[in-house]
Every structure is written in structure tokens, then in C-alpha cells.
N, C-alpha and C positions, 0 to 999 in steps of 0.2 A: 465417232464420238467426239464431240468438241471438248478442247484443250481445256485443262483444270485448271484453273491461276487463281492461285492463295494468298501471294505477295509479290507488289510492285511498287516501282517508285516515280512519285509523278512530282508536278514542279505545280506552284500556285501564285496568284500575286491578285491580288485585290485592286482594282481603280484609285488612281491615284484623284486626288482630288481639284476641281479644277480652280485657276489662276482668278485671283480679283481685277475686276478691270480700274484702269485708270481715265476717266471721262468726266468731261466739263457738261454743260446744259448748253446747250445751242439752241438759239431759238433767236426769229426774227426781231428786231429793238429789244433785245434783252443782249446787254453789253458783258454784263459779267455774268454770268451764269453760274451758278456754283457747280463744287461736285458729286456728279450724279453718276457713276461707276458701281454696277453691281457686282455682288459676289459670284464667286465660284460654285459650280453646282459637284453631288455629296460625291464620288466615285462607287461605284459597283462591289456589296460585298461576294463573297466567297463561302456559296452555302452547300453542305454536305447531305444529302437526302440519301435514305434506305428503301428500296422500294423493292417488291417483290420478285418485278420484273426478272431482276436478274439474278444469279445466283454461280459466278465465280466473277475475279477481275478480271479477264481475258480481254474485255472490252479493251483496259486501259494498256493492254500491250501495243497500240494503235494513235495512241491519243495519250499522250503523256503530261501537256500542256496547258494549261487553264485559265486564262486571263478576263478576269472583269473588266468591262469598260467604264472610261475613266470620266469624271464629272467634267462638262464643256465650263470656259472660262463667261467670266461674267460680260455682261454687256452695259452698252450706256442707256441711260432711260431709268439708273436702277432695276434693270432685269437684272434676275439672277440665273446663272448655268441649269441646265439640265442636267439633273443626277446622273450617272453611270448607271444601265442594268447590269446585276448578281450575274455570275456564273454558279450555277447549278451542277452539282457534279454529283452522280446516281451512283450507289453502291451497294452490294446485296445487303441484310440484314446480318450483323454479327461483324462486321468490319470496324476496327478499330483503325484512328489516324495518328501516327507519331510524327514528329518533327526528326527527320532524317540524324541529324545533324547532334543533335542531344537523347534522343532515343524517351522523350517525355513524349508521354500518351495523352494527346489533345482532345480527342474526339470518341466515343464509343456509341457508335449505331447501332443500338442493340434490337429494339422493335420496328418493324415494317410501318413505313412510313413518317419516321422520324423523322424531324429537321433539323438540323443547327447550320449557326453560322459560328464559322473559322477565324476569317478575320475579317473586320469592318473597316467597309473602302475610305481612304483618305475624306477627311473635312474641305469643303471648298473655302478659298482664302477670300479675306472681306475687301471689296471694293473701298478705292478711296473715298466715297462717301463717308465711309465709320469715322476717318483720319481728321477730318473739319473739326475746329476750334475754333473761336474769337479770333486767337490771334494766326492762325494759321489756318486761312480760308481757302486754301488752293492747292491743298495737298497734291502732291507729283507722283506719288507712288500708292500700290497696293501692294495685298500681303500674297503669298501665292499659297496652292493647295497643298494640303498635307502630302506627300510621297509616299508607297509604299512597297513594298522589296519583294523580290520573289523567292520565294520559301519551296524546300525541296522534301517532301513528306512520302514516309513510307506507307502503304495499305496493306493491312493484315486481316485476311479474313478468318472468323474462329470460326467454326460450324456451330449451330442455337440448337442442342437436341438436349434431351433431360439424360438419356444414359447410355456408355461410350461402352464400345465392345473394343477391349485391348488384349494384344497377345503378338505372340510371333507369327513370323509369315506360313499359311500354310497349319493352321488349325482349327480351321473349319469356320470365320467368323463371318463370310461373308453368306457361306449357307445357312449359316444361322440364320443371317436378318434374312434372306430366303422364305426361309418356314415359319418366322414370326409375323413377318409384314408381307405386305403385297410388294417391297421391292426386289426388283430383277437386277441383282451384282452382276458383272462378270464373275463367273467362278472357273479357275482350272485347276488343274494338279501340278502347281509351279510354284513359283516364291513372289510374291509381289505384283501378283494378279489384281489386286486390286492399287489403282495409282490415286485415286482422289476415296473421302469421304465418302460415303453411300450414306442415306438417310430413309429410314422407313416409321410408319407408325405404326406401332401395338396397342393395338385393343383388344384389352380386358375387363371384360364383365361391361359397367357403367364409365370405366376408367382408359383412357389411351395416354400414351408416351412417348413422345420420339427418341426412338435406336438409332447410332450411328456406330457403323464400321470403320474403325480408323485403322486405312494399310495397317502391314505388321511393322512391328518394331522389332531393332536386332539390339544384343548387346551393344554398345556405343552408341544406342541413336542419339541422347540431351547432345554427345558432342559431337555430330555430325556425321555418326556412321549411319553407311545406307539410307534409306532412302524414310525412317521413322524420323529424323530431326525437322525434315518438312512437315510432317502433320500434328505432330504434338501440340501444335499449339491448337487444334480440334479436339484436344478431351479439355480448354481450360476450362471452357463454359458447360459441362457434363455435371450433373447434381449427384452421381455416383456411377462403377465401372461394373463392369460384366469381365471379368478377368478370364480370357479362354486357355486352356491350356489341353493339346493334344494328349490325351491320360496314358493312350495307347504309346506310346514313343514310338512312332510309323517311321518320326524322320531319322532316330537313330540317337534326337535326344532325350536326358533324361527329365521329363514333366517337372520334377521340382526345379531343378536346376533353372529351366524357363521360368518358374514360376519368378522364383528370387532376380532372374535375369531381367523380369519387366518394371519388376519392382523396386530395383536398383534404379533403371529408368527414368522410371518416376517422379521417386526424390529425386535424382538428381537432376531434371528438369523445375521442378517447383515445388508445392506442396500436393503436385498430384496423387502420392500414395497413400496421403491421409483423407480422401476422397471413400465413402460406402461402398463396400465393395463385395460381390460376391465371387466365386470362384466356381466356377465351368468346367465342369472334366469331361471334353470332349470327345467322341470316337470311343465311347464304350463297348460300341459293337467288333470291336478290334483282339486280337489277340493280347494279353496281357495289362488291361488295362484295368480291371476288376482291383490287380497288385498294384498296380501302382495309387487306386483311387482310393485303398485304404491306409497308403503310404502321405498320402496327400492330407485325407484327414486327422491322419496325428498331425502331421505338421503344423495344420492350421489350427488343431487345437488348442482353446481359448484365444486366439486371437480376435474374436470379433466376427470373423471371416466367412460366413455357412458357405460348403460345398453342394453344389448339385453337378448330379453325374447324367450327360445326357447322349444322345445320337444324334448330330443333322442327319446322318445316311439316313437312318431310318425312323427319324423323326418322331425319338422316342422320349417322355418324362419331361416338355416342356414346359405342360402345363403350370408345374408344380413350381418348375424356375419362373414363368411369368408370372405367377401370384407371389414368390416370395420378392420380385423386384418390385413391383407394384405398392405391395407394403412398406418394403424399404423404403420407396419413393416417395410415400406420402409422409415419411418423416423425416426428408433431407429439406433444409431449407431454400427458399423459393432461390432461382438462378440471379443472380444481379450484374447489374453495369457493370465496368469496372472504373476506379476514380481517374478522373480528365485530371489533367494538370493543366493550368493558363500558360499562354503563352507570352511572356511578360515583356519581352522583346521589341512587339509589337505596338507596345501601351506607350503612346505619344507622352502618356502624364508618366509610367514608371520612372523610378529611377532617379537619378538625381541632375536636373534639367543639365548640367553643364561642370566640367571638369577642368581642373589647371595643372599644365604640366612645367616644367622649366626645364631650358637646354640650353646653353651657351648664354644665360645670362637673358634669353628669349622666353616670356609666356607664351603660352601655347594654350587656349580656349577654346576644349572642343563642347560638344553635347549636341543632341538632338536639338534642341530648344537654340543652339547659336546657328546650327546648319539653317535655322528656320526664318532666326532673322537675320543672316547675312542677306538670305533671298530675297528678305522684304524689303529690301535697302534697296535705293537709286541714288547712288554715290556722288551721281552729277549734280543734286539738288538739294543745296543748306537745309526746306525744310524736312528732308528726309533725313539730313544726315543729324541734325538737332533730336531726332523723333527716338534714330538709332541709340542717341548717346545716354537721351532719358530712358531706354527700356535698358539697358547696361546697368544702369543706378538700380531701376526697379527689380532687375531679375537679383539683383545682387554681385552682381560683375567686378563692379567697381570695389565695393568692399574687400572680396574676396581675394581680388587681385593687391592689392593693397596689404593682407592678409600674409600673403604666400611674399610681401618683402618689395614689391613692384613699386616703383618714384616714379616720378616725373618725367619723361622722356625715356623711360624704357620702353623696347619694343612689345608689341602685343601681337599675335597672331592670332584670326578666327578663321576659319574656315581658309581662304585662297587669301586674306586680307590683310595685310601688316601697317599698323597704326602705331602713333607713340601713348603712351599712357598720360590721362590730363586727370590730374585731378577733378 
């Protein structure tokens, strides 16, 4: 049987985008040529697709890596780059993308064959053609392509079934979906016989639904006891539970106590306990289980909760549970996404183009937006560096530094660059 993989963590980085070129016109008796330098072409985004195909991440135990290609640099003639192709990266349906790092959920693939994109490959930088003026006909510089980072994200696969069979290890729930669905569990007489989700459909009447078997859960699994803190996160997407509990106490526990035991779980995992639920009194056919199953329904009494008491062994009174689930089902509201968060980090415009710090009497001028045009600068050439000192005025530089207390001949820092402040 191939390896189960619910959760991995892979790395990603979008196409950087590519460089503006810097180029004259040449051409035979044409003495001055202007400038004719094209732009940067886009870089490669980073798109997330759900496809049937496959159904755990095992793949990406192999392949952790993911890189878009990056936008080629401009040329003379006013050509422009050739964009970077997407990386395309396939993942079952139900996988969710967080950003490692912040644990915000970016991405949710919930239906087959969905697409999104992640992040959008760097802007290619404009050729010195854009940079021509009247008075500055010979621009020396272009701007270069946007850059982008490589980002470290976790994948979580939820399993996409409408109703989750939960309980401790070893009470019958894998023989359950057995006799409901055409699926073949493993089943033995052990604890944790079952390592991954099982998935089957029940059909009822005109109506079908997909079952799934989530391993058992032990006391402590929300905090990492045994081996239920792995799968939990396979009843989120479940519209209501099948609560199993051994009636008979075969293993020596006592049925309610399990009961309360998964239900403690629950909550304390999420808002799973306030999930439809019905309750399963498994192994009827067992010595003493008649006592305990009418122990079970005072319990549950007025909670909401109906009890059905049944047998995998002998595969007895399911009917009556797969009509009262059915019913249930068609009054729990439809399954949904869950909400993306943006990833704002990313967003060239977020944020606040540029920052000033002070240390020893030194600004210090960082920001996106200054990393961007220290780049565009060619320090060697008046009219680049004229060009640098108008976008300083226009981004607001100047003022702000002026602002935070800066005169005449203090130092200023941008990026690797130490300059005196001019009004």
C-alpha cells in the first residue's frame, strides 16, 4: 500500500521579473540615434491546481522545490523580454496552503480542478526608452525587474467527505464503512489498524454520501497523543459525525467514558463537537452491551444526540442508521471553503513604500520601493543620478527626511549607498 502524506512542507518563489535594457538606435548615417531599449519580460507566476489524479502528498516528499522561470531582459530595437512560464504545482482536492512562517491560510482547493494563483511573477523593468525627455535625450540607465522571494509553505490535506465516522481505536468503524460502502479497509483485531482516512460512498434510496473513517482517536489526541492528532484535521470538512462507541466494553473500557473521551477531543481541537451528530452503539451482538446501550441513552438524553444500536459482525439495523443520517444530512448546511487570507508581504504596492530609521546621528532609508530604485540607478552617469534625486522629492524622501530632523550635510543611507542630504 502506498505511503499516506497528509502534510508537507515545500518552498516556492515566483519568476523574478526581467531587467530593462539600456540601448541607442544604430543604424547606418543615422549619427544619433535615440534610445531604443526594451522592457523586461513578466516572470512566471506560481499556480496551485486540484486535480483528481492524485489523492495524498506523497508526491511532494520527492520534489519539495518549485521555481517559476524568470522574465528574460529586454533588448535593443525596443523588443521586449519574454515572460517566464508558471509553475504549476498539482495537489489532491481538499488541500489547503499556509505560509509556513505565519501559519495564515492562503489557498483552499477545495473542488477538483480548481485553479489559483499564489503569487504573481515579478513586473519586467522599463527600458531606457520610457526615461527620454527634451532635455535628457540619452538616458544611461534602465529600471530592472521586480524580484521575488522564495516563500516556505505548509500543505494540509483535509479529506472532502459529507460524514466522518469517529471513535476510539478498535470499535468497529472501519467495518462499518465495510458494510455500508463498497470500500475494502484494512481491518484486524488491533489498535490502529487503520493509518490513513478510508473513503466510501453510501447509497441511499435516490440519495448517496461520502463516509470516511478517521483512525481512532485516544484521550490526548488535539495535543498530540498517539497517532489521532494526525488526522483530525480530516473530520474539518465533515457536515456531521457518526460517533462509534464499542456498547459492549470488549476492550475493558467503559462506553460512556469513550464517549465523553472523543468528545472532550473534539472541542478541544476546534468547534468539532458542535458538529450533527449521531451515536453508534457498536457490537451489540456482544455480551453486555444491551446494559450499557440503555445506559448510554439516558445519557444522551435531550441532548440532541439519537442513539442507534447496531452490529458490523453481523450486519445488523443499519438500515435504519443510514436513513436517520441521510436525513440529518440533508439538513446540515452545504460544506464550504474555508477563508484565504492575502498574502500582503508579497504586494509590491502594500505597505508603506519606505521607512526612516536614525542611529548615530545616520538616516537610514529602507523600503521596498528604495531597494527598487537604488537598482535603477547608474551612479556613474549625472543624468541618472539627477533622475534618482527627482524620484526622492516625488516619492516623498526628501520631505520626510527633513521631517525626522535631517540638514544639510547629514549622512543618509539607502540600501549599500551613503550620500550627504541636499536640500
Amino acid at each position: 500500500m502506498a505511503l499516506f502524506v497528509d502534510i508537507v512542507t515545500i518552498t516556492v518563489k515566483a519568476g523574478d521579473g526581467g531587467n530593462g535594457c539600456v540601448s541607442f538606435h544604430r543604424e547606418k548615417f543615422v549619427q544619433a540615434g535615440g534610445p531604443d531599449g526594451g522592457d523586461g519580460g513578466r516572470g512566471g507566476d506560481v499556480i496551485f491546481e486540484a486535480t483528481e489524479r492524485m489523492h495524498t502528498l506523497m508526491d511532494f516528499r520527492y520534489k519539495r522545490k518549485f521555481t517559476a522561470e524568470n522574465g528574460a531582459d529586454g533588448m535593443a530595437n525596443r523588443r521586449s523580454g519574454k515572460s517566464g512560464e508558471p509553475v504549476v504545482i498539482e495537489v489532491p482536492p481538499g488541500t489547503v496552503v499556509r505560509e509556513k512562517a505565519t501559519g495564515k491560510l492562503l489557498l483552499d482547493l477545495y473542488a477538483p480542478g480548481e485553479r489559483k494563483v499564489l503569487v504573481k511573477g515579478g513586473k519586467g523593468g522599463f527600458g531606457n526608452q520610457h526615461f527620454a525627455t527634451p532635455t535628457r535625450q540619452a538616458p544611461q540607465f534602465a529600471r530592472p525587474g521586480e524580484k521575488r522571494e522564495v516563500i516556505e509553505l505548509q500543505l494540509e490535506l483535509k479529506s472532502i467527505a459529507d460524514v466522518g465516522l469517529v471513535g476510539f481505536p478498535n470499535v468497529g468503524k472501519s467495518t462499518i464503512l465495510s458494510v455500508v460502502t463498497a470500500a475494502r479497509p484494512k481491518i484486524a483485531n488491533y489498535h490502529f489498524t487503520t493509518l490513513q482516512p478510508n473513503l466510501g460512498i453510501v447509497k441511499q434510496g435516490d440519495d448517496s454520501f461520502v463516509l470516511a473513517d478517521i483512525p481512532g482517536l485516544v484521550e490526548g489526541a488535539a495535543e498530540g497523543v498517539g497517532l489521532g492528532h494526525a488526522f483530525l484535521r480530516h473530520v474539518e470538512r465533515t457536515r456531521m459525525l457518526l460517533h462509534v462507541v464499542d456498547i459492549s466494553g470488549s476492550e475493558g473500557r467503559d462506553p460512556l467514558e469513550d464517549f465523553d473521551a472523543i468528545m472532550k477531543e473534539l472541542e478541544a481541537y476546534g468547534d468539532l463537537a458542535k458538529r450533527p451528530m449521531i451515536a453508534v452503539a457498536n457490537k451489540m451482538d456482544l455480551p453486555g452491551a444491551q446494559e450499557n446501550l440503555e445506559r448510554l441513552k439516558v445519557k444522551l438524553e435531550g441532548t440532541g444526540i439519537p442513539v442507534y444500536a447496531v452490529s458490523a459482525a453481523t450486519r445488523d439495523n443499519f438500515n435504519p442508521l443510514m436513513y436517520a443520517t441521510t436525513e440529518m444530512l440533508s439538513q446540515c448546511p452545504p460544506a464550504e471553503p474555508f477563508t484565504e487570507e492575502e498574502l500582503f508581504e508579497l504586494d509590491p504596492n502594500a505597505g508603506e513604500p519606505f521607512t526612516i530609521d536614525t542611529q548615530g546621528g545616520i538616516y537610514f532609508v529602507s523600503g521596498r520601493e528604495m531597494d527598487r530604485l537604488i537598482e535603477s540607478v547608474n551612479f556613474d552617469n549625472e543624468e541618472s543620478l539627477n533622475w534618482f534625486h527627482r524620484s526622492l522629492r516625488r516619492l516623498g524622501v526628501i520631505d520626510a527626511l527633513r521631517e525626522h530632523g535631517a540638514h544639510e550635510g547629514d549622512s543618509v543611507v539607502i540600501g549599500e549607498m551613503e550620500f550627504d542630504f541636499v536640500e
